[in-house]
N, C-alpha and C positions, 0 to 999 in steps of 0.2 A: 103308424109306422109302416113303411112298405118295405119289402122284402124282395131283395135283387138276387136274382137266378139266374145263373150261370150257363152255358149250355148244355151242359148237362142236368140242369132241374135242381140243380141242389143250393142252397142258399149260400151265397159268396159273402156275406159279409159277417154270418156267424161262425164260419171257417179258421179255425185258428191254425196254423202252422206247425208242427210238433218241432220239438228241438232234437236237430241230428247227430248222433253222439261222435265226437272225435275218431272211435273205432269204426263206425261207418264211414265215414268220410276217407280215414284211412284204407280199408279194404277195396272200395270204389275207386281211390286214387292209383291205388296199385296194380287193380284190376286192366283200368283203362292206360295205364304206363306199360304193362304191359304189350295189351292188343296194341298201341304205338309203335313198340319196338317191334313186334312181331310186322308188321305191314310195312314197316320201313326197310328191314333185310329184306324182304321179300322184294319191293321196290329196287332196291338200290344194288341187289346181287350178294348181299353178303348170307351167311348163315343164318337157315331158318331159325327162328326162336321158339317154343312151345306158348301156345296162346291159352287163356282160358276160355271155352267157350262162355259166349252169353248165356246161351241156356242152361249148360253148368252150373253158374256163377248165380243163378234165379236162384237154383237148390242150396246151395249152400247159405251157412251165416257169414257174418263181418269176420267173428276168430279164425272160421275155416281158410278162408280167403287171405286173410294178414299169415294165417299159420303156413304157407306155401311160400312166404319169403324170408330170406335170409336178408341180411344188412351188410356190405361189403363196405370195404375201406376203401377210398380210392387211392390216398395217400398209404403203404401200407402202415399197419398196427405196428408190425416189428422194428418197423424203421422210425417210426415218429407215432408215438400214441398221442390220438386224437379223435376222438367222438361229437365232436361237432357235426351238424344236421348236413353242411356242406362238404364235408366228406365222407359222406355215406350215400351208397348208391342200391337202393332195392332191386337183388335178381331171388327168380326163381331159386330154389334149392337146389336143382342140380346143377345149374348154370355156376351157382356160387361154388359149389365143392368143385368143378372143373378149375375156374378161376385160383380159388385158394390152391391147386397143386400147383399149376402156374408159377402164382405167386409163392410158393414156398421152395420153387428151385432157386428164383429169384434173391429172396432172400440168403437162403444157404450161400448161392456164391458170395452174395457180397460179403456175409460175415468171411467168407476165407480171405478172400482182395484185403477186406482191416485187419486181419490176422497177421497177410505175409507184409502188407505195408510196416504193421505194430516193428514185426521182427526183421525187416528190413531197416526202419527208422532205428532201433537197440542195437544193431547191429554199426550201421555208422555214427552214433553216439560212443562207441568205444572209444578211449582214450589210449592204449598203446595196438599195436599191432598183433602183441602177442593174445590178446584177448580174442582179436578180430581172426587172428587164427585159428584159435582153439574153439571158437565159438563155430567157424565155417567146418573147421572139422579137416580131413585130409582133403578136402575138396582143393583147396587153397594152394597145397604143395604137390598134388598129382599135376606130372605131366600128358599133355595131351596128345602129342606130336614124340616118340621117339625118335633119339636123336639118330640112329641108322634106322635108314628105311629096310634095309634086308640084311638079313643074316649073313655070314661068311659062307655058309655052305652053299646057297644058292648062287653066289658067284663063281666057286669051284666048279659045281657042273655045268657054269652057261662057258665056263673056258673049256672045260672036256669038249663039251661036244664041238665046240668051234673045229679043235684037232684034229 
């Protein structure tokens, strides 16, 4: 049986492949998603991204390297819960805590927009008017516009001085 060597001297057909685990392939992918993003702002003008370096990246393990990202939503969580792989987007950790404040103004308003709609809709669901009143409050029956514009006394002295 003869025995084929590779260029580096070492036997290529007793060489077996080791199997790469999920978290490797995970860390690696995230690594290099990374340096992407990073070279693309840089590229295109937008904000720099923090990169890992490669030679960092030698030192460390797979956990270290998965342990530096957070999992974002893209769709958010508050709005539509959904964990599916296509709406999830790997940032750095602080990228992501920026992001999430962001996103948590975001959400805030809209919960108020369904609030004042909720109580706008209860409000023209009333059935007499005097509900619709009481519910507005004195809002409803304040005038805005007084019916004289000025007082009597300032008329008095715009006739004085005329004299």
């Amino acid at each position: 049986m003869s025995h084929h060597l590779d260029s580096f001297g070492y036997n290529a057909m007793s060489q077996k492949r080791a199997h790469i685990s999920l978290k490797t392939k995970l860390a690696a992918t995230l690594r290099e998603l990374q340096h992407l993003r990073a070279q693309w702002n840089v590229a295109y003008g937008g904000t720099p991204e923090e990169d890992i370096p490669y030679n960092d990246a030698k030192l460390m393990s797979a956990d270290q390297v998965v342990s530096l990202f957070h999992f974002d939503h893209n769709v958010l969580h508050a709005i539509n819960i959904n964990d599916e792989h296509w709406n999830l987007t790997p940032r750095l950790i602080a990228e992501h805590r920026e992001k999430s404040k962001r996103d948590t103004a975001i959400v805030a308003k809209s919960k108020r927009i369904r609030r004042k709609e909720a109580t706008h809709a209860a409000h023209m669901s009333t059935d007499s008017f005097a509900d619709l009143d009481r519910a507005m409050g004195s809002f409803a029956r304040k005038r805005k516009i007084p019916s004289r514009p000025f007082p009597n006394k300032i008329r008095k002295l715009a006739n004085k001085s005329r004299n």
